[in-house]
C-alpha positions in Angstrom: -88.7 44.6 59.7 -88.5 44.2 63.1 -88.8 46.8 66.1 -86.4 46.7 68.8 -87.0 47.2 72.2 -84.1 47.8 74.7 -84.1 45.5 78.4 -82.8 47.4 81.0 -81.8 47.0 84.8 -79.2 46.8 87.9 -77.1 44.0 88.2 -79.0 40.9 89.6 -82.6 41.8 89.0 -83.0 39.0 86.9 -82.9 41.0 83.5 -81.5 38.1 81.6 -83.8 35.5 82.9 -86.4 37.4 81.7 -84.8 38.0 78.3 -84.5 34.0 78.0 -88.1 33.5 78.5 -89.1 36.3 76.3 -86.8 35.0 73.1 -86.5 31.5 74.4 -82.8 32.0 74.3 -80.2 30.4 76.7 -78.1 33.3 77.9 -76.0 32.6 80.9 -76.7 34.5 84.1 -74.6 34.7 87.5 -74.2 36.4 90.3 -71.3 38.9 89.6 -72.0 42.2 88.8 -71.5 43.2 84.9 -71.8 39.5 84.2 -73.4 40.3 80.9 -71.2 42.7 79.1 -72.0 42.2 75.2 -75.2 42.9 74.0 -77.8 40.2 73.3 -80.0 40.7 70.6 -82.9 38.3 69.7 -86.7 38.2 68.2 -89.5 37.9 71.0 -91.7 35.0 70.5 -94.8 35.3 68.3 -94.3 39.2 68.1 -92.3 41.3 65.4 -90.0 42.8 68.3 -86.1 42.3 68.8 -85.1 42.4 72.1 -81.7 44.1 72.7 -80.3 43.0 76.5 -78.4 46.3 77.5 -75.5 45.5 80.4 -76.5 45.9 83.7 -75.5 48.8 85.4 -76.2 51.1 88.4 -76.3 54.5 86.7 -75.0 56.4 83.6 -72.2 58.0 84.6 -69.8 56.4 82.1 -67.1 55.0 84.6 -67.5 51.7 83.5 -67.7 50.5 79.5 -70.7 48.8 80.9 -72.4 52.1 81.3 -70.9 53.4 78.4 -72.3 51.1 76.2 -75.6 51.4 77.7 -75.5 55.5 77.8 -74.7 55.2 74.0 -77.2 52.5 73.6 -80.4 54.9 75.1 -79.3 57.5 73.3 -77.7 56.8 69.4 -79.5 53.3 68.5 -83.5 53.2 67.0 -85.7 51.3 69.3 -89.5 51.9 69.8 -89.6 51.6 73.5 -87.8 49.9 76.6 -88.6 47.3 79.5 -87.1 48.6 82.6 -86.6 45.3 84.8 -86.5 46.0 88.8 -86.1 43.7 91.5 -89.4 44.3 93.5 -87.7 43.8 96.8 -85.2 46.7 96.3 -87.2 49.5 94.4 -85.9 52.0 96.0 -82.2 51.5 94.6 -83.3 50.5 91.4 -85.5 53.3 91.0 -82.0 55.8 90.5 -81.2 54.6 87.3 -84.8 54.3 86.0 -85.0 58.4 86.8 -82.2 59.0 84.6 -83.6 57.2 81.7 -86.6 59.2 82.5 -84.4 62.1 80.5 -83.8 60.2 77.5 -86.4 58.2 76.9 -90.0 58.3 78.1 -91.5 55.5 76.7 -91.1 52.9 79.5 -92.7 49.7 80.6 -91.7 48.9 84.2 -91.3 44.7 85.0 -91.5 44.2 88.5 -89.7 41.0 89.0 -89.1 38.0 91.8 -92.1 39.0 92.7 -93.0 36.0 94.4 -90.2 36.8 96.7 -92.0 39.4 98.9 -94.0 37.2 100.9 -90.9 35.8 102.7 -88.8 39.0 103.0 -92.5 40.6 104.5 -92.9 43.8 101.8 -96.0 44.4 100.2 -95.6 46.7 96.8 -98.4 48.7 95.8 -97.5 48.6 91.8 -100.8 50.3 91.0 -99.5 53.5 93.2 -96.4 53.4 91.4 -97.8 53.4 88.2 -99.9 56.5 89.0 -96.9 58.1 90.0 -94.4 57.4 87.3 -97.4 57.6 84.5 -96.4 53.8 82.8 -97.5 50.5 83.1 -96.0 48.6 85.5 -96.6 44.7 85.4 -95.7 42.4 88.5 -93.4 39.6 87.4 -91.5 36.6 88.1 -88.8 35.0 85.4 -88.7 31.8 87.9 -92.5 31.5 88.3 -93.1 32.5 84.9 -95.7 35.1 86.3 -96.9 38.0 84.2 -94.7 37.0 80.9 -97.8 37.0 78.6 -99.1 40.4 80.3 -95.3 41.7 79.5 -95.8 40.2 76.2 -99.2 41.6 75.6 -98.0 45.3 76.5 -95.7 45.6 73.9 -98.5 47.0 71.9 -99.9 49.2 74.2 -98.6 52.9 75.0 -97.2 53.7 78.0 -95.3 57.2 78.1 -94.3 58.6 81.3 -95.5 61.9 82.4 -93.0 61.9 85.3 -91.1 64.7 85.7 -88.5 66.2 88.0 -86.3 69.2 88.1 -83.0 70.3 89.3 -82.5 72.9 92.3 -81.8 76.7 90.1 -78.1 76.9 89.5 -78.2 73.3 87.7 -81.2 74.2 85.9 -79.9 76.9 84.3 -76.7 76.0 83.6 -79.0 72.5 81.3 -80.7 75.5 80.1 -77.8 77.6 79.4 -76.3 74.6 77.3 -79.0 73.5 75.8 -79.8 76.3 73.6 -76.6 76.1 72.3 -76.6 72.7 71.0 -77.4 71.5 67.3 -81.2 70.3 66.8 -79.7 66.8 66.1 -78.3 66.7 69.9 -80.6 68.9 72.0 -81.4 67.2 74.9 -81.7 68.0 78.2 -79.3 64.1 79.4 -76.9 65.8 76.8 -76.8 69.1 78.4 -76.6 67.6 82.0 -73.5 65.3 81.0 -71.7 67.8 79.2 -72.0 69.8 82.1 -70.5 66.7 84.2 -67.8 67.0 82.1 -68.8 63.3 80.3 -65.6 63.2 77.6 -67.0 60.0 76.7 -70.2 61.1 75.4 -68.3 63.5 73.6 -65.9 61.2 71.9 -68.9 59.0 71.1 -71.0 61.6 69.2 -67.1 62.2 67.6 -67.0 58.7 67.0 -70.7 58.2 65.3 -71.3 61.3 64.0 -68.0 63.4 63.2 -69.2 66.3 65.2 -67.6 68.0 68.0 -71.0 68.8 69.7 -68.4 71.4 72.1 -68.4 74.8 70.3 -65.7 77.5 71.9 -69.2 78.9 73.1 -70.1 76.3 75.0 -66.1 75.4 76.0 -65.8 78.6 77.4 -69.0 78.3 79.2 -67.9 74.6 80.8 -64.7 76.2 81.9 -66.4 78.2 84.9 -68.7 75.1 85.8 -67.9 73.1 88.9 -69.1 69.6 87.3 -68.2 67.5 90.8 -70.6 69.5 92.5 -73.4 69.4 89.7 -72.8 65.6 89.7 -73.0 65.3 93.6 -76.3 67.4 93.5 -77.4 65.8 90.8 -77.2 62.2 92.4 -78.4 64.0 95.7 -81.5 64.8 94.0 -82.3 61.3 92.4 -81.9 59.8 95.8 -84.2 61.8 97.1 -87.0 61.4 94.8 -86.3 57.5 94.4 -86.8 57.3 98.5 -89.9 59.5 98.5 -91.3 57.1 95.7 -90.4 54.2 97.9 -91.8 55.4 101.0 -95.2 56.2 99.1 -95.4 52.5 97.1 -93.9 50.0 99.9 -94.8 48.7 103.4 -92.3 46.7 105.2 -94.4 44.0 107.4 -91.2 43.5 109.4 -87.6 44.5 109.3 -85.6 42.6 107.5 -83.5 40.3 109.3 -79.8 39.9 109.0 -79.3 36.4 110.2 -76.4 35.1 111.9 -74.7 33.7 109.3 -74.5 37.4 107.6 -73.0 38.2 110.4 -70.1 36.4 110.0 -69.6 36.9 106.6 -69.7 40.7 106.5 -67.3 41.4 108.5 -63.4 41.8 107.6 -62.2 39.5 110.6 -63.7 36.7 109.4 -63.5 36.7 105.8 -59.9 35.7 105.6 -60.0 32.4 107.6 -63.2 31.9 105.8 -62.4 32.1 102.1 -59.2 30.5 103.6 -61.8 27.2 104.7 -63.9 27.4 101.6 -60.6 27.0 99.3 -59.0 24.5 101.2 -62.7 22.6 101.7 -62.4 22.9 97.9 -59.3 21.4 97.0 -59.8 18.7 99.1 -63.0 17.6 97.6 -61.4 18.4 94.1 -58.5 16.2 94.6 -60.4 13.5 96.4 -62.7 13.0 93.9 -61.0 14.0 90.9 -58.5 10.9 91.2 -61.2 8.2 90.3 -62.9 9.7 87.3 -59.0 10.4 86.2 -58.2 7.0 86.3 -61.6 5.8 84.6 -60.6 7.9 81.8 -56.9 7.2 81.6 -57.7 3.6 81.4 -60.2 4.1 79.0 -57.5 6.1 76.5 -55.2 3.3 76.8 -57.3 1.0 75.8 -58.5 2.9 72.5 -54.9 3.6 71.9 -54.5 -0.5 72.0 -57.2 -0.6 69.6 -56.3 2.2 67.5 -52.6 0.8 67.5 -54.0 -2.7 66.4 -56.3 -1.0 63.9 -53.3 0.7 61.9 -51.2 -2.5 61.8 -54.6 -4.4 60.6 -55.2 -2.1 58.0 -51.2 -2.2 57.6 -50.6 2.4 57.3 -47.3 2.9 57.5 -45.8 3.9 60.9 -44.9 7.3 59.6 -48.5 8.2 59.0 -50.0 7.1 62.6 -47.0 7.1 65.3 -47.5 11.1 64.8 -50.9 11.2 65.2 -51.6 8.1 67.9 -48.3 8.9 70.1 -48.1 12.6 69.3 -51.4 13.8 69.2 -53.4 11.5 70.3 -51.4 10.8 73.6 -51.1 14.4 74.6 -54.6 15.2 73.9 -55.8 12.5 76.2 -53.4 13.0 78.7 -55.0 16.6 79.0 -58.6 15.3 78.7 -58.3 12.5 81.8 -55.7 14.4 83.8 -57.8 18.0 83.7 -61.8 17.7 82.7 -62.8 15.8 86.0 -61.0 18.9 88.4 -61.9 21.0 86.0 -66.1 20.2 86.5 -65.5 19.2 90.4 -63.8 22.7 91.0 -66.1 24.9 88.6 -69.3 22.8 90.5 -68.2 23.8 93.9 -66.9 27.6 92.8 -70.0 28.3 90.6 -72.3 27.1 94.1 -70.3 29.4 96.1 -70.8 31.7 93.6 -74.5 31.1 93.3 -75.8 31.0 97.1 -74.0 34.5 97.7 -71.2 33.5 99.7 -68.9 34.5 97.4 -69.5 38.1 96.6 -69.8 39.1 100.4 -66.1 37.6 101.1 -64.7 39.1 97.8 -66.0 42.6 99.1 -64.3 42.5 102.4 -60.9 42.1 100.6 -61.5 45.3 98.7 -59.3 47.4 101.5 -56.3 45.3 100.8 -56.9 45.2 96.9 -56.9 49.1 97.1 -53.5 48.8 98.8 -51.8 46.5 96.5 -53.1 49.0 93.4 -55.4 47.2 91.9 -59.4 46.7 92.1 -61.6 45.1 94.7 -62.8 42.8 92.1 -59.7 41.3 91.5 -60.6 39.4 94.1 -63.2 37.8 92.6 -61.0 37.1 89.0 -58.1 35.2 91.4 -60.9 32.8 92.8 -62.1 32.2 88.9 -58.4 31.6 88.5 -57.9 28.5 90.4 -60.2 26.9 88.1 -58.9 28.3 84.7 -56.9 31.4 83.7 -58.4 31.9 80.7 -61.6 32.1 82.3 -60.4 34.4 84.7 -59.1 36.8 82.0 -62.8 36.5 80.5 -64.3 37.4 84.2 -62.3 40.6 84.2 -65.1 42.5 82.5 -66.9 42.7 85.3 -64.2 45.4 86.3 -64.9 48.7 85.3 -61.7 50.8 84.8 -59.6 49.4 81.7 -56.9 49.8 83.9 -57.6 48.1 86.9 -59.0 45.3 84.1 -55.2 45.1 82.7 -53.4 44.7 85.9 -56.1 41.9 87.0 -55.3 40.2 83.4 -51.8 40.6 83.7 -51.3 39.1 87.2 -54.0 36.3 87.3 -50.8 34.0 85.4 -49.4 33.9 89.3 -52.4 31.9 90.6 -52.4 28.3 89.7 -55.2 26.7 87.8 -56.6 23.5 87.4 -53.9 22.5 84.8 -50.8 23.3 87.2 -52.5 21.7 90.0 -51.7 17.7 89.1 -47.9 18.4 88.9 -48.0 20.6 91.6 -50.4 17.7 94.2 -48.2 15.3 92.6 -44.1 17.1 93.7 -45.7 17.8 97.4 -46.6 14.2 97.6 -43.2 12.7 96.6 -41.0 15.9 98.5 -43.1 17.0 101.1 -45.8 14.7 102.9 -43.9 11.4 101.6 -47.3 10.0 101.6 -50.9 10.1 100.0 -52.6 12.0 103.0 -55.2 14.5 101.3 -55.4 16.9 104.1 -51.5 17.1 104.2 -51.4 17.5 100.5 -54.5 20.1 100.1 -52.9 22.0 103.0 -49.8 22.7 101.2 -51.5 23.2 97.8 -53.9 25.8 100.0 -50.2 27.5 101.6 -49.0 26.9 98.0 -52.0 29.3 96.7 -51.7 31.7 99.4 -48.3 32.6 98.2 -49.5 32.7 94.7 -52.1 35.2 95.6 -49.5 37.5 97.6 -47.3 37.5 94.6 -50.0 38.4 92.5 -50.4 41.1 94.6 -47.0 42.3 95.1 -46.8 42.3 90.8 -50.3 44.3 90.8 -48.6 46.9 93.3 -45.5 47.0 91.1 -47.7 47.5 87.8 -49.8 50.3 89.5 -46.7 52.3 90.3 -44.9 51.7 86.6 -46.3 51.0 83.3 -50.3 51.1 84.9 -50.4 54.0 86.7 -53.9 55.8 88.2 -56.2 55.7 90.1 -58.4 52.7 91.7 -61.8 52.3 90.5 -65.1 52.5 93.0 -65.7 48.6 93.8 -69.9 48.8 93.7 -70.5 45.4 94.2 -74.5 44.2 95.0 -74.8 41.6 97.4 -77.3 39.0 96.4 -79.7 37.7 99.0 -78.6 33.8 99.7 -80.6 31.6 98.3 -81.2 28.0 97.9 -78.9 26.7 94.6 -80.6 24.8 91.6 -78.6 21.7 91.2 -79.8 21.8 87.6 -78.2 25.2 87.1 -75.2 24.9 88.9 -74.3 22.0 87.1 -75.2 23.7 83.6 -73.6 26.7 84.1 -70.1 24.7 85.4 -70.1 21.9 83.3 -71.5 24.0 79.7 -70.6 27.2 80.4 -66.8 27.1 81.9 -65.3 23.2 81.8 -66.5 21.8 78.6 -65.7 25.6 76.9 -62.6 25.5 78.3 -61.6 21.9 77.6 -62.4 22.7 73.7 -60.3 25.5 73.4 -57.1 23.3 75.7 -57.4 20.0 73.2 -57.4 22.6 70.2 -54.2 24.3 71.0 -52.6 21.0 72.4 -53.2 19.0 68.8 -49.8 21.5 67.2 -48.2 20.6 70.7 -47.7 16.5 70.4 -46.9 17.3 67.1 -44.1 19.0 67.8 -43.0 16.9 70.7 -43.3 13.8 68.7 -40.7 15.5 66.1 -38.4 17.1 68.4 -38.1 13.8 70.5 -38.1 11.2 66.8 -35.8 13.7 64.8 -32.0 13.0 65.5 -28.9 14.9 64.2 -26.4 12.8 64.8 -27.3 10.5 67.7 -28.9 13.0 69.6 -32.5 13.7 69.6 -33.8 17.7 68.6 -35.4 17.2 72.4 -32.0 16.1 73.9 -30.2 19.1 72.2 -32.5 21.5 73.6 -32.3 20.5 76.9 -28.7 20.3 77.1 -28.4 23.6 75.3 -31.0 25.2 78.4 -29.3 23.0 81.4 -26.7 25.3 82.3 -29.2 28.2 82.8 -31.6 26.0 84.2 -29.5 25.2 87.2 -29.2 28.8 88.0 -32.9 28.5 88.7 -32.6 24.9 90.6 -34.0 23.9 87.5 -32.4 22.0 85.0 -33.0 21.7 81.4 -35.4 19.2 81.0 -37.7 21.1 83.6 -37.2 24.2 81.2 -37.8 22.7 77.9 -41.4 20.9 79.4 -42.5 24.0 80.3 -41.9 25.9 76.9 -43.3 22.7 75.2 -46.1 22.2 77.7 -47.3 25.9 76.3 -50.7 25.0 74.6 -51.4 22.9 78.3 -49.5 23.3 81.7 -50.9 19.5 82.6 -48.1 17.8 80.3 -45.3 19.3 82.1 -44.4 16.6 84.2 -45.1 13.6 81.5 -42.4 15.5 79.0 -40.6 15.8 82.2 -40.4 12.1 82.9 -40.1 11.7 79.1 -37.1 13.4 78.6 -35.2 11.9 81.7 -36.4 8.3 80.2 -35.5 9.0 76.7 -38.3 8.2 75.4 -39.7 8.8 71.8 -43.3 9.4 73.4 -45.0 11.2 76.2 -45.6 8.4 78.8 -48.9 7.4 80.6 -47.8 8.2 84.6 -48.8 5.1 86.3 -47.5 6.1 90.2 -46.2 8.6 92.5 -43.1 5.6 93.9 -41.7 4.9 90.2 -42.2 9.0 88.8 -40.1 9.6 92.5 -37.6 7.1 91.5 -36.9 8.5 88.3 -36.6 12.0 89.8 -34.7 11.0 92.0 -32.2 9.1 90.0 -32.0 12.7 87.9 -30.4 14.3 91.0 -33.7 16.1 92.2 -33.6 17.0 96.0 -36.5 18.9 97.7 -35.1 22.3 96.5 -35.9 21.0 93.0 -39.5 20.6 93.7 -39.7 23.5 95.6 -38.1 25.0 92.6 -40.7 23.8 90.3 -43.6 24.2 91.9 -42.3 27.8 92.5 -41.8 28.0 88.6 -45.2 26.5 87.7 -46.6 29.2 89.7 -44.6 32.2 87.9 -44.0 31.7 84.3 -46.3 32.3 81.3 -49.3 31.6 80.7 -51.2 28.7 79.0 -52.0 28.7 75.2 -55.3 29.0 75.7 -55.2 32.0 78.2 -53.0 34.0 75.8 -55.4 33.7 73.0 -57.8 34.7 74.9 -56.0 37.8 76.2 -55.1 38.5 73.1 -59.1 39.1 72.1 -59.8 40.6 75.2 -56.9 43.2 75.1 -54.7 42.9 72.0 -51.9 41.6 70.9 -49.8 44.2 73.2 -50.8 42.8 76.4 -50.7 39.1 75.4 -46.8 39.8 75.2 -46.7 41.7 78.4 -49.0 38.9 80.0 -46.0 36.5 78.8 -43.4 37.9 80.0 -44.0 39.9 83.8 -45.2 36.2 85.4 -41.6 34.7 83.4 -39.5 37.1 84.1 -40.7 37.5 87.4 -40.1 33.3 88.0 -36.8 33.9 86.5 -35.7 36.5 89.0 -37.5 34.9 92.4 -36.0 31.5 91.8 -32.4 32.9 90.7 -32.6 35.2 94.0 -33.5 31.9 96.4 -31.0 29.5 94.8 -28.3 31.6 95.2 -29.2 32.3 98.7 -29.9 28.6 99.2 -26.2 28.0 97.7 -24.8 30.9 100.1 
């Protein structure tokens, strides 16, 4: 049987690179802190070790699940030893975490990675010092250079227990002491005594959890009940900065300073980072619908010309109508409508986002919005799950692990519905082009859809507010957010980690809920009663509400029917004003105005909407996947705050609008 051994680290050291090489596994790795948040567990090559990637985090204080998991990890789970990964240009930060481990574990080999970074950045690390002083082995590595894997390897086998030790300042010491005696064999430990006297519930309610023992006797309740635990944990953390810049002034020299160039600048600062993230998502909308419309077309034509065959095929082989018309004008059509209309935005925007992402600019701007995150109630990180949100929703709802407070997680997942994705996008390029440039200028049309988002974002906003004050009250989580160096971006991984990782996963899950939805369009628009179609009865039966909205009830119907994809709204649209049996293949912006026109729609309707594209529920795809992230619960809450909200807003201005 195998022996596990636990990978540790900070955020961004390079922790799952390293894992990859070691198991030869593909895990995916980015540039957002608590990007790995489940636990990867595989064999090492040619050795009889499992290799268990812990989340990486910044400390063990429990305020994240991240760190949670991790604490509970270290301290409940059998392993033999653990591979603390450090990123050799920034020892001394990652040297706070690696002291507290010090108390739970000893046996520790140290990977110094991207350590063929130093060179450039002028800091020389003397690893042999630091292995004197922390009493392990401490190899020099580099997951990109493959340097010093087979010495990693190769250590496995050989001890390396730390003989490091460190104590408290009196009052703490005693209190661990104080404590300790009075816990069970099974838990005696001086990181146990320390956290209880932090007042860590969670560790409590884990051991509760595991082992069905309260490990807090009324001895040791009464005890905690005259201990200041903020102070012990300020000390405490005092302390560990201390030592960790003591062992960084003894094991590193600094050739010169380290340069912030101009470009850091810019980006750092809080003036700037609104007109800039402003640029970077118009720049990438542009590009997105410039270059999305040709690969669209490619594909569209190519559909309709396997639908000919298929459609030729059927009549060959002579199957009766009622088997295939389902299948090639129900789900065949909508299927391919939502593959040629959304996978080539879908890669373009994930390609440019995931460079951003990559090269660093990203995180910096994110953290200058944390000031006005705080104010709306919500997390600084939110920032970071809106951007995700433009490309897909559902992937923004995935993205929201790398909050730490549940809370501040829910009210990111709740309110990422207002931000349009790549799905609402066509309809919505497609209504300013008809209503509002009355022509096919890009920078026109990206300039609303950028105006367009910006409202979506201060909605989103407004909602967050409105949750933190009602059902989602408490308080705002710390944003600790570590700014990566920026770096020169692999093509080769960018385009993996877009086009793998976030489009294709996210196309499979859209054509897999749409298949149920051009079934059901191709019933309710082929089944009569009477001489009106299921589709024509619903609309009719929704028309008097939807003009309330400056709807009507066509508009309403798509969008409840569009559920499992918002990219076939306007095609049922069209559909339903045509009276067609099947959703149609758009072929221009002139004939689709024509028809809207012709069905009494002014510029208030396409205001209208857009307005409702932006606030109603939520794609199929996203609520499945807020329902595993969250539960059930929150999928219906997800569904109805962005409707409901739509409902009201558009009510409100078309009543004005009729005033």
């Amino acid at each position: 049987m195998n022996k596990n051994i636990l990978l540790v680290g900070n955020p961004n050291v390079g922790k799952s690179s390293i894992f990859n090489i070691l198991t030869h596994s593909h895990e995916h790795t980015g540039n957002w802190t608590g990007k790995t948040v489940k636990l990867a567990r595989k064999n090492i090559i040619n050795t009889n070790y499992t290799l268990i990637d812990l989340p990486g985090i910044y400390s063990l204080s429990s305020l994240s699940d991240e760190e949670i998991v991790a604490k509970d990890t270290l301290l409940f789970e059998q392993y033999e030893k653990i591979i603390y990964v450090m990123d050799s240009s920034n020892i001394e930060k990652n040297l706070h975490l690696l002291l507290q481990i010090l108390e739970i574990n000893k046996n520790i080999i140290l990977c110094l990675n991207m350590i063929d970074e130093l060179d450039q950045k002028g800091i020389k690390v003397n690893d042999k010092k630091l292995s004197e002083i922390l009493g392990i082995k401490v190899i020099k590595c580099s997951a990109s250079k493959n340097i010093g894997i087979k010495e990693l390897i190769k250590s496995l086998d050989e001890q390396s227990i730390s003989n490091y030790n460190y104590v408290y300042d009196y009052y703490i010491e005693k209190n661990i002491s104080d404590i300790f005696e009075n816990l069970t064999n099974q838990f005696k430990s001086r990181f146990i005594a320390l956290k209880l006297l932090e007042k860590d519930k969670t560790l409590v309610n884990s051991i509760k959890s595991r082992y069905k023992i309260d490990i807090i006797d009324k001895k040791i309740q009464s005890y905690l009940m005259n201990v200041n635990s903020e102070e012990i944990s300020d000390s405490v953390s005092n302390l560990l900065n201390d030592i960790s810049k003591n062992i960084f002034n003894e094991v590193v020299e600094t050739s010169k300073e380290k340069e912030i160039g101009n470009i850091d600048k810019i980006f750092s600062k809080k003036i700037y980072a609104l007109p800039i993230m402003f640029m970077i998502m118009f720049g990438i909308f542009f590009i997105t619908i410039v270059l999305a419309n040709y690969p669209s077309e490619l594909l569209s034509l190519i559909f309709n010309k396997f639908e000919i065959f298929l459609t030729n095929l059927v009549n060959v082989l002579k199957i009766p109508s009622y088997i295939y018309e389902p299948i090639i004008y129900g789900i065949y059509r909508v299927v391919s409508f939502i593959v040629s209309v959304m996978f080539p935005p879908l890669v373009i925007f994930f390609f440019l986002f995931t460079y951003a992402e990559e090269s660093g600019i990203l995180p910096r701007l994110a953290f200058n919005f944390d000031k006005a995150f705080k104010c709306s109630g919500c997390h600084g990180k939110q920032a970071l799950t809106i951007c995700s949100g433009f490309g897909c929703n559902a992937c923004a709802v995935v993205g929201s692990r790398i909050i730490d407070s549940k809370r501040d997680k829910l009210i990111a997942i709740l309110t990422n519905s207002f931000i349009p994705c790549n799905g609402r996008f066509p309809m919505i390029i497609a209504l300013i082009t008809m209503f509002f440039t009355n022509s096919n200028n890009k920078l026109q049309v990206s300039l609303y859809l950028t105006l367009f988002v910006i409202l979506a974002v201060l909605i989103s906003l407004l909602t967050s507010f409105i949750l933190s004050k009602t059902i989602l009250k408490g308080y705002n989580g710390f944003f600790i957010l570590e700014l990566p160096d920026y770096k020169k971006v692999k093509f080769k991984k960018v385009l993996k980690n877009s086009l793998i990782y976030k489009s294709l996963s996210i196309l499979k899950k859209a054509v897999l809920v749409s298949i149920p939805c051009g079934i059901i369009i191709y019933c309710m628009t082929n089944t009569t009663i009477g001489n009106l179609s299921l589709f024509k009865i619903a609309s009719d039966f929704l028309n008097p509400f939807g003009k309330l909205l400056g709807l009507d009830g066509v508009i309403l119907l798509s969008f409840f029917l569009a559920l499992p994809a918002n990219e076939i709204v306007l095609p049922i649209i069209i559909m339903g004003y045509l009276g067609d049996k099947n959703v149609p293949m758009i072929s221009n912006y002139l004939s689709i105005k024509d028809v809207l026109i012709n069905n009494n729609w002014t510029y208030m309707t396409a205001l209208s909407t857009i307005l409702f594209s932006i606030m109603h529920f939520p794609c199929g795809t996203t609520l499945a996947t807020i329902k595993n992230e969250v539960g059930t619960k929150w999928m219906i809450y997800s569904f109805f705050i962005p409707l409901v909200t739509g409902i009201l807003f558009l009510f409100i201005l078309n009543l004005f609008q009729r005033i």
